[in-house]
C-alpha positions in Angstrom: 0.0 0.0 0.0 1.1 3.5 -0.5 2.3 5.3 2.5 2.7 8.8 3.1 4.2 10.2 6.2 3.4 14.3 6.2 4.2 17.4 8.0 8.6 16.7 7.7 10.5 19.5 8.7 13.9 18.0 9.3 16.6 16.0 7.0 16.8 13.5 9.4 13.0 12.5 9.3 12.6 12.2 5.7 15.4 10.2 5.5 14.9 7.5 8.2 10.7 7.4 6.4 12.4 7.0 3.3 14.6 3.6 5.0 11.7 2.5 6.2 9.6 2.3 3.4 7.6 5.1 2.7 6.4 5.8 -0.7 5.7 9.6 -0.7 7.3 12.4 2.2 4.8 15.9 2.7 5.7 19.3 3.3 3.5 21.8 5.0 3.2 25.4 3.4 0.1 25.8 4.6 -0.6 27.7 8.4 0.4 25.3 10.4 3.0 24.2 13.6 4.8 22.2 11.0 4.7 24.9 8.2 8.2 24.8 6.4 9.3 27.2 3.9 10.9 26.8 0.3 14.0 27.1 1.0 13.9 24.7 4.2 12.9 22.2 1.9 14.8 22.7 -1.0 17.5 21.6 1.4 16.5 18.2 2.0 14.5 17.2 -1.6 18.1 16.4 -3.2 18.9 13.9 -0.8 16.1 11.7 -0.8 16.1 8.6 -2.7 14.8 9.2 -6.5 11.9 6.9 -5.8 10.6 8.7 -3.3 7.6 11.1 -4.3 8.0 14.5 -2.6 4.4 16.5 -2.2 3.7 20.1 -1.4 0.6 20.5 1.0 -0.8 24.0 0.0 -4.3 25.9 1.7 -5.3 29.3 0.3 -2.0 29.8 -2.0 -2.5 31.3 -5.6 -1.7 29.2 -8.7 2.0 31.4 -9.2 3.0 31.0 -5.5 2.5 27.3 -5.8 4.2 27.1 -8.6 7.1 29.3 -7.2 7.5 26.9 -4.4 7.6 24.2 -6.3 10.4 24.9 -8.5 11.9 26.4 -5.2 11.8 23.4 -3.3 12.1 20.5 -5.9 9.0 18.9 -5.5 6.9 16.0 -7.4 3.3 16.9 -6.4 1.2 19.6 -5.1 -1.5 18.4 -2.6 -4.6 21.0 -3.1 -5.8 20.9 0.9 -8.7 23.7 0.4 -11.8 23.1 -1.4 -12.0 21.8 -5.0 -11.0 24.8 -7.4 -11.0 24.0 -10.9 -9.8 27.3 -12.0 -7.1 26.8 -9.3 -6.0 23.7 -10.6 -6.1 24.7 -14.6 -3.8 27.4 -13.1 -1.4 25.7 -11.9 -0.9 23.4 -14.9 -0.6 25.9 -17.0 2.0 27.2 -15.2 3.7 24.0 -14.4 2.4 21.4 -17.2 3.2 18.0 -16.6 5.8 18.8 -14.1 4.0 17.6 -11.0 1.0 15.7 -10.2 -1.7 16.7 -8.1 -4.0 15.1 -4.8 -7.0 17.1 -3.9 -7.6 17.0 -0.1 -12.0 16.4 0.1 -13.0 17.2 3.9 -14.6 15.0 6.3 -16.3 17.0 8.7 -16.1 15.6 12.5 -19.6 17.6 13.4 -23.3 15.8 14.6 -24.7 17.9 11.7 -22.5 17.6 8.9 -24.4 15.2 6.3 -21.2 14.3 4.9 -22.1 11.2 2.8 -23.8 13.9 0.8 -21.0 16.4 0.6 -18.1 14.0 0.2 -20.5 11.8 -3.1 -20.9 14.8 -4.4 -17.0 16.2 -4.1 -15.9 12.7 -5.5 -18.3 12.7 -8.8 -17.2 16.1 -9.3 -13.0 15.4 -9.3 -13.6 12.1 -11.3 -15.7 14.5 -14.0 -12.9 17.2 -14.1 -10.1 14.1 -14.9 -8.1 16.8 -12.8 -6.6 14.1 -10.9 -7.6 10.8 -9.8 -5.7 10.3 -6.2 -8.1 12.4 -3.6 -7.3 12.4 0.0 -9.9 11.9 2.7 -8.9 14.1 5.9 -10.8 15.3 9.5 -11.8 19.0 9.7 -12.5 20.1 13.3 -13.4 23.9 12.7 -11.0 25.7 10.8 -8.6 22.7 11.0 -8.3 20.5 7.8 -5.4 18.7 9.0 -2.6 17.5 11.8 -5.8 17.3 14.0 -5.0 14.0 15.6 -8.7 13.3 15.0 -10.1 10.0 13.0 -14.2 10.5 11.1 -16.3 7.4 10.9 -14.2 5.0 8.9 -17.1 2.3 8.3 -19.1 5.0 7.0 -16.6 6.4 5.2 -16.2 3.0 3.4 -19.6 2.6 2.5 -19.0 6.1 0.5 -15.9 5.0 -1.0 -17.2 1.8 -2.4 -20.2 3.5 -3.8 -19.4 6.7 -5.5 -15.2 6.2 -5.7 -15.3 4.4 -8.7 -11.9 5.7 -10.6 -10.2 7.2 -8.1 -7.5 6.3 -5.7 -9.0 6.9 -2.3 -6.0 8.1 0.4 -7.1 8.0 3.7 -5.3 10.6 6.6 -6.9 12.2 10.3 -6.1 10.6 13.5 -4.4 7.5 12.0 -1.3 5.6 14.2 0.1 2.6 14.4 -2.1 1.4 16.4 -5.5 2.1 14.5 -4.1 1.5 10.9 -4.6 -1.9 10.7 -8.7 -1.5 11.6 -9.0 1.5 9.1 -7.7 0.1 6.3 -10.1 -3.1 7.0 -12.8 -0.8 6.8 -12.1 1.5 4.2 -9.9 -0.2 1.9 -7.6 2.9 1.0 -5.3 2.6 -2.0 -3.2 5.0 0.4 -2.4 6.0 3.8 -1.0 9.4 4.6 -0.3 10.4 8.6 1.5 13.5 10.0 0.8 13.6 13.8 0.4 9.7 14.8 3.8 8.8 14.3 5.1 12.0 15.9 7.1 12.8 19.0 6.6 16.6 19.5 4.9 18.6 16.5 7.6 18.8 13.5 9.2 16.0 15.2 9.1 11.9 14.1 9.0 8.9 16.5 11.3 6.7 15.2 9.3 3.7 16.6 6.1 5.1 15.7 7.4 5.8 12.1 8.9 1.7 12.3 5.6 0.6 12.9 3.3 2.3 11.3 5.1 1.8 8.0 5.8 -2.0 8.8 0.9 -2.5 9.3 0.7 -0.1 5.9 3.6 -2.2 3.9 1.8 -5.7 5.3 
């Protein structure tokens, strides 16, 4: 399974996730405790492995600033984390063209009255239509937090959505997973990825070796 361990500020991080396995490493420019800039980055993209897929998480950026950091940094793929913006996303390949691939971030809302079964159907059909991309990743808003919450949704419900109306795309699912809920989420949703930023963490911005170990050891199993 693909694994994608977020939210790296340091050298030493990416490259012990890239010895253990993972597929993809994520860097924060959105507002965050583990926001990095360009030029952090840029210092640790050239030595990762080749294989390894380097991704941008962006919120609330312009199509030229992405693209800025981008070629700043030296990064594979741009992970849209706000809403679905078409105009955003033709934007960006026209400034970057083939360059980099894209994951649009859909929202599950952790709120009693959110009817998100509704919201998310509707958010899938609409990124398969576009053929924007076809990898969209599944993450916990609590307020005005769309990510690093810590906080999992309703995974069986979840899967019932993904099985139904995510026909065509590669579902990733991220919020509140750790080693030691992986194994039951992926059971119930039956991801084609797994991203995490906070559940195999030590402090914010900084990686549990052992948590890292182990979480990569239930996603590659």
């Amino acid at each position: 399974m693909w694994a994608k361990i977020c939210a790296n500020t340091n050298l030493e991080d990416a490259i012990l996730a890239a010895q253990l396995g993972a597929d993809a490493l994520g860097f924060v420019f959105a507002e965050s405790k583990r926001k990095v800039t360009a030029k952090q980055v840029a210092q640790i993209t050239p030595h990762l492995p080749e294989e390894i897929e380097t991704v941008g998480v962006f919120h609330n950026h312009r199509a030229d600033e992405i693209a800025a950091i981008v070629r700043e940094a030296g990064l594979d793929t741009i992970q849209l984390h706000s809403s679905y913006d078409l105009a955003l996303i033709e934007g960006i390949q026209r400034l970057l063209g083939s360059q980099v691939s894209l994951i649009q971030t859909v929202h599950w809302i952790i709120d009693a009255s959110a009817d998100n079964a509704a919201s998310i159907a509707k958010q899938l059909e609409m990124i398969r239509r576009s053929g924007a991309t076809d990898r969209v990743l599944i993450d916990s808003r609590v307020g005005q937090m769309g990510g690093g919450t810590g906080i999992s949704f309703d995974w069986s419900h979840a899967g019932e959505i993904f099985a139904t109306h995510g026909h065509g795309l590669k579902i990733i699912a991220a919020g509140g997973l750790n080693p030691g809920n992986l194994a039951e989420a992926i059971r119930l949703m039956h991801p084609a990825g797994v991203d995490v930023a906070s559940g195999v963490e030590a402090t914010a911005g900084q990686k549990d070796p052992a948590k890292l170990k182990a979480f990569l050891q239930i996603a590659k199993s």
